[in-house]
C-alpha positions in Angstrom: 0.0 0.0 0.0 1.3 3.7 -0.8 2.1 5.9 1.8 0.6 9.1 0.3 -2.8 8.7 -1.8 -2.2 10.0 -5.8 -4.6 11.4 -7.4 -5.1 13.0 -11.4 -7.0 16.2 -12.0 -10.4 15.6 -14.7 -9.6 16.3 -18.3 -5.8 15.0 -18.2 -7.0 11.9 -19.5 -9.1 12.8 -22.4 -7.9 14.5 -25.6 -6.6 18.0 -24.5 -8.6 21.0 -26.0 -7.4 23.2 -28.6 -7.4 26.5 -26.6 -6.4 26.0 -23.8 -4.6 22.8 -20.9 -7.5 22.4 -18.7 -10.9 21.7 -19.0 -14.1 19.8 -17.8 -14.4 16.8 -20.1 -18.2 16.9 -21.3 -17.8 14.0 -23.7 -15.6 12.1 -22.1 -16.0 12.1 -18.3 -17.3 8.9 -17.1 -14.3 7.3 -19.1 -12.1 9.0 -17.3 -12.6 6.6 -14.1 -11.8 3.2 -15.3 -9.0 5.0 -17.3 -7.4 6.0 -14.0 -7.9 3.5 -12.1 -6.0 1.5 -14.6 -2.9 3.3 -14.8 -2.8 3.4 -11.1 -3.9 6.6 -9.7 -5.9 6.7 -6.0 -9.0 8.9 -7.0 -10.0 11.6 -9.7 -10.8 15.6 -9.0 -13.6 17.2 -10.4 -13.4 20.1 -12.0 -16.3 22.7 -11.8 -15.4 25.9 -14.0 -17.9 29.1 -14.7 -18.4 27.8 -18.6 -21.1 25.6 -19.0 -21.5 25.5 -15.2 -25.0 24.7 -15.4 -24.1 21.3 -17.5 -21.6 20.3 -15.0 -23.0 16.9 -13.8 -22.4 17.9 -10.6 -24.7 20.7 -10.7 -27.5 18.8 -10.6 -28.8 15.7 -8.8 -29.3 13.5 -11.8 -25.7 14.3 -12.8 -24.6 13.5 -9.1 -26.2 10.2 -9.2 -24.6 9.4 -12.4 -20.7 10.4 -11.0 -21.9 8.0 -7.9 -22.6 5.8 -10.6 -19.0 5.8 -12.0 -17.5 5.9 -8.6 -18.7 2.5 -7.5 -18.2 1.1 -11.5 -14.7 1.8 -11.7 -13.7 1.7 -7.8 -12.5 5.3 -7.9 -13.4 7.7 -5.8 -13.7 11.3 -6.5 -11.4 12.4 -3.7 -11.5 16.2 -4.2 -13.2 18.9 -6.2 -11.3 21.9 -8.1 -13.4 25.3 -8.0 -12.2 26.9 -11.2 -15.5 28.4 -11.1 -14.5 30.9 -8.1 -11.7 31.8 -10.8 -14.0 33.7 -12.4 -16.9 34.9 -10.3 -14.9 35.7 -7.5 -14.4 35.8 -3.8 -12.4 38.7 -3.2 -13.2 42.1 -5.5 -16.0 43.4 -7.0 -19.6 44.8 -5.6 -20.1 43.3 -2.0 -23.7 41.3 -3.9 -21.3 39.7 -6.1 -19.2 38.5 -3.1 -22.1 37.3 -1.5 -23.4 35.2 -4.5 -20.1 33.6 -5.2 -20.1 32.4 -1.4 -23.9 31.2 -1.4 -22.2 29.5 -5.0 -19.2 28.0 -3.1 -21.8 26.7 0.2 -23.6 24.6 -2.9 -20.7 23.2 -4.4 -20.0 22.1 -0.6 -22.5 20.0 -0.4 -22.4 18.5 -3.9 -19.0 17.4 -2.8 -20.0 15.6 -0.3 -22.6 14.1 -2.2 -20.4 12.6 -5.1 -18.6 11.8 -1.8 -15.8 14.1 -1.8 -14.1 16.1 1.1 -12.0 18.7 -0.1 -12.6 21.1 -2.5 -9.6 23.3 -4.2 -10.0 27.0 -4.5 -7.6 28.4 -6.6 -7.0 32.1 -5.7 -4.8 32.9 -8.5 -4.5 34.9 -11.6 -7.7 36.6 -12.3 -8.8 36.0 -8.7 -5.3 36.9 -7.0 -5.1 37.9 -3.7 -3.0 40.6 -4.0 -3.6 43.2 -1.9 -4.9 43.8 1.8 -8.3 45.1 0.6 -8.4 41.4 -1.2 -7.1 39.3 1.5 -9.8 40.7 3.9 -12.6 40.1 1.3 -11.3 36.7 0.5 -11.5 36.1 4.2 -15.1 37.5 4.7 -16.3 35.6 2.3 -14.7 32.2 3.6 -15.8 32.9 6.8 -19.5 32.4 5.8 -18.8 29.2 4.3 -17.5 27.8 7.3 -20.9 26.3 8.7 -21.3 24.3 5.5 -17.6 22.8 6.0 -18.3 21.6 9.4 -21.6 20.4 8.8 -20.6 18.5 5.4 -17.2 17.3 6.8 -15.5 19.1 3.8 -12.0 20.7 3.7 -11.2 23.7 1.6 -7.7 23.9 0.5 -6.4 27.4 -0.9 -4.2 27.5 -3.5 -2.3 31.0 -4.5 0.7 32.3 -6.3 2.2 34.2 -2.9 5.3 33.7 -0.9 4.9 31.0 1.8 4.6 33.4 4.7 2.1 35.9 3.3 0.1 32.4 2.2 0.0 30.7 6.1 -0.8 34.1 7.1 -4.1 34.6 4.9 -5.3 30.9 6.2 -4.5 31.8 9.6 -6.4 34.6 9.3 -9.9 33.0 8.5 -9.4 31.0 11.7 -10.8 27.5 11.2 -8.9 23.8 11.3 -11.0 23.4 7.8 -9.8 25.7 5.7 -6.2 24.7 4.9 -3.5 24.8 2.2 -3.5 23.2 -1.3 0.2 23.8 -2.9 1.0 24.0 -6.1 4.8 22.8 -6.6 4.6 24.4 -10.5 3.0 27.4 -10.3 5.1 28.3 -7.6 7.9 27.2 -9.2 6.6 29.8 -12.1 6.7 32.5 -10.0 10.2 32.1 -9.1 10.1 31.1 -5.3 12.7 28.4 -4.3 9.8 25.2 -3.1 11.6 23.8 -0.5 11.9 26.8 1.4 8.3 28.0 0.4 6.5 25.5 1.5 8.0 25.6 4.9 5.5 28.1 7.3 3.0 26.1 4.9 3.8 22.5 6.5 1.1 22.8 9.6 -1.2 23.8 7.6 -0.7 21.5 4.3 -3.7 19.9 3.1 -2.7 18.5 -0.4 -0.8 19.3 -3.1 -0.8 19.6 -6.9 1.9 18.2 -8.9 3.5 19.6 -12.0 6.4 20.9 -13.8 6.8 24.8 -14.9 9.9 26.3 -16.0 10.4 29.9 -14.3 7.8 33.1 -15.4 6.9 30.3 -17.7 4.2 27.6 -18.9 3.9 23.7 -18.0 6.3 21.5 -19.1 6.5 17.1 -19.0 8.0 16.8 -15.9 11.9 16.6 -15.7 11.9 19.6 -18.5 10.8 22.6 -16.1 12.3 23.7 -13.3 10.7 22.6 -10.2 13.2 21.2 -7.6 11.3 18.3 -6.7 14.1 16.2 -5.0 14.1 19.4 -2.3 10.7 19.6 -2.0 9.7 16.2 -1.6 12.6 15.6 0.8 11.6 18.7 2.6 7.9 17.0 2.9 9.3 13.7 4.0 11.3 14.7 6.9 8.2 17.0 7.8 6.1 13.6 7.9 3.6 14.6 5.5 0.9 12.1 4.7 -1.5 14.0 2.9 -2.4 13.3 -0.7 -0.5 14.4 -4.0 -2.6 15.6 -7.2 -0.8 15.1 -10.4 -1.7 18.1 -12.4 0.6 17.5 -15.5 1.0 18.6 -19.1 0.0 16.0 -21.3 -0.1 16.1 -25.1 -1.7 13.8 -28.0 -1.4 10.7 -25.7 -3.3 11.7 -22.9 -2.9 7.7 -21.3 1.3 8.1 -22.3 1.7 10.9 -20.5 -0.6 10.1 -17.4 1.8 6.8 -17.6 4.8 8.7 -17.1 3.6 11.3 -14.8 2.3 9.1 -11.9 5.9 7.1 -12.8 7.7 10.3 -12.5 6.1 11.0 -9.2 5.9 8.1 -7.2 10.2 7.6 -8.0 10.4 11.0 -6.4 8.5 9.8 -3.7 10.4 6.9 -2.7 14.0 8.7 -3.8 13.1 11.2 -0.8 11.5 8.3 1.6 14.9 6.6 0.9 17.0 9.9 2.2 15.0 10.7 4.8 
């Protein structure tokens, strides 16, 4: 048995689309599970995105039924949910309505995570819904603060994932106050934006909930990992000696073999794994 559980984010395993890396697979999602399962990985995440939100199968109870459906079919669970959604309509900016819609939004997608029987969902506060500013950081938290009920009640973690140096990032989690809202890194993103991982990480290591896997090069796009820059043997040892059990999300660039690159991915990752297990 593994040590950490592995998972792979939805629409890494289906053809990629043309415009852009990341996408929710509508024709192709309930493939996707016995796919995975094959090559390995621990559980899927969803993704729920603001285009076509309203076709999302896990906006609606039918649709839920059906991923519960492909759940107990392929043996894979869906572990965690992504919330590109909040990308878009945002927690943090805009009128003080608009906040409060996109937080009555992410109480919903709450409980249709633990439906499809989920228990973490990622919210990525990056790009066009950075935190980058105090003014931001205190809406963001406002707004997490009134989903808190719905966490405890559903038994549903949210991990944060932003594009900030480690201490600004414990500081913003610590700052909404409550054991359920935690940290989701990215090792690539962070990578991209030039911050050395295995120091990074470190005020996040209390606080870690899961983290996404990938490779960027520096100020610059995805890459197969091995080709960017991330300094996984650091990180990975730095996790290690911390005694992180927590699960691993391989978020990687794949190309016209979705199944190839999904191969060597969870390959790449679980070597790093056990290179770092062996040096701790």
């Amino acid at each position: 048995m593994r040590e950490h559980r592995i998972g792979v984010m939805q629409g890494r395993l289906s053809p990629r689309p043309s415009d852009r890396l990341q996408a929710f697979p509508h024709a192709s999602w309930p493939e996707e599970f016995a796919l995975a399962k094959r090559i390995g990985f621990d559980f899927i995440e969803w993704i729920y995105e603001a285009p076509r939100a309203a076709e999302n199968p896990i906006a609606t109870r039918a649709g839920r039924a059906a991923i519960r459906s492909c759940v107990h079919q392929s043996g894979l669970p869906v572990g965690s949910v992504c919330g590109d959604y909040f990308m878009i309509e945002r927690l943090a900016g805009g009128s003080a309505s608009e906040r409060l819609r996109n937080s009555e939004a992410l109480i919903a997608l709450v409980g249709w995570t633990r439906e499809i029987g989920g228990s973490r969902i990622l919210l990525p506060l990056l790009e066009t819904s950075a935190v980058d500013s105090p003014e931001l950081g205190a809406q963001v938290v406002e707004s997490l603060q009134r989903v808190l009920p719905a966490l405890e009640e559903c038994h549903v973690t949210l991990g944060l994932e932003m594009e900030i140096p480690g201490p600004e990032y414990a500081a913003l989690i610590q700052s909404v106050g409550h054991p359920r809202v935690r940290a989701y890194y990215d090792v690539g993103n962070s990578t991209a934006q030039g911050f050395d991982i295995a120091e990074d990480v470190r005020p996040l290591l209390p606080l870690l909930e899961a983290v996404h896997v990938k490779d960027r090069v520096r100020h610059g796009t995805s890459r197969r990992f091995g080709e960017g820059a991330a300094n996984f043997s650091g990180f990975f040892a730095r996790l290690a000696a911390a005694g992180y059990g927590g699960d691993f999300l391989v978020q990687h660039y794949f190309d016209a073999d979705p199944e190839d690159s999904a191969r060597h991915s969870l390959g790449f990752v679980l070597a790093s794994l056990l290179a770092a297990r062996r040096a701790a």
